[in-house]
C-alpha positions, -999 to 999 in steps of 0.1 A, spaced: -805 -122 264 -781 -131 290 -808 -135 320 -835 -163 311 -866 -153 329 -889 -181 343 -922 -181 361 -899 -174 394 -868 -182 386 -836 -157 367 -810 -182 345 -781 -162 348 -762 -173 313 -726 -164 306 -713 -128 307 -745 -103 326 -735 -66 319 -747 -39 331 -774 -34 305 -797 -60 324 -795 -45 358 -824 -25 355 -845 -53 338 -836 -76 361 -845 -51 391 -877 -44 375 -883 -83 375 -874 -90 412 -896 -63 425 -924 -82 406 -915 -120 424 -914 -119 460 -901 -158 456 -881 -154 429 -850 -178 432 -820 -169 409 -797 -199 393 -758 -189 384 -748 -220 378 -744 -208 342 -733 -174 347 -688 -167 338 -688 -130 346 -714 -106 368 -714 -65 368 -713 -50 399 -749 -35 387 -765 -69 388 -746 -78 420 -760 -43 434 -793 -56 427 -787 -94 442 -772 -77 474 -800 -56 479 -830 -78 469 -818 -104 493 -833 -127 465 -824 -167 470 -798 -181 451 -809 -214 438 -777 -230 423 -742 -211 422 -722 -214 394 -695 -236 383 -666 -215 378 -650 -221 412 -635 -186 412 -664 -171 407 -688 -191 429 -667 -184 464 -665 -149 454 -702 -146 449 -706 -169 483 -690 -147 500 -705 -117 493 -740 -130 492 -744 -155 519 -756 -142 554 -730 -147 582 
């Protein structure tokens, strides 16, 4: 499974398709303080990034890939 679910916290690991968007949704809507960690996470479907943008959820580490980690910063951090 590419998203390791903790008591309140989402490991996103390597490549997240679209096929966990909906778990993942169903998760979130089940932990008000969930925190999610990318710092593991190469590649994110716009599905899961739907979900993230509308959740509003807290990101708790961003990953490493540099690339990837202003893109997300970007588009996820409030202004």
């Amino acid at each position: 499974m590419a998203i390791e679910y903790k008591k309140n916290q989402a490991l996103f690991v390597d490549v997240i398709s679209v096929d966990e968007a909906e778990t993942f949704l169903d998760w979130l809507q089940n932990k008000p303080n969930a925190k999610i960690d990318l710092s593991r996470c190469n590649h994110l479907h716009p599905a899961n990034l739907q979900v993230l943008l509308a959740s509003k959820v807290a990101i708790a580490a961003w990953p490493k890939d540099a690339n990837l980690k202003a893109w997300l910063e970007t588009v996820l951090q409030p202004a």
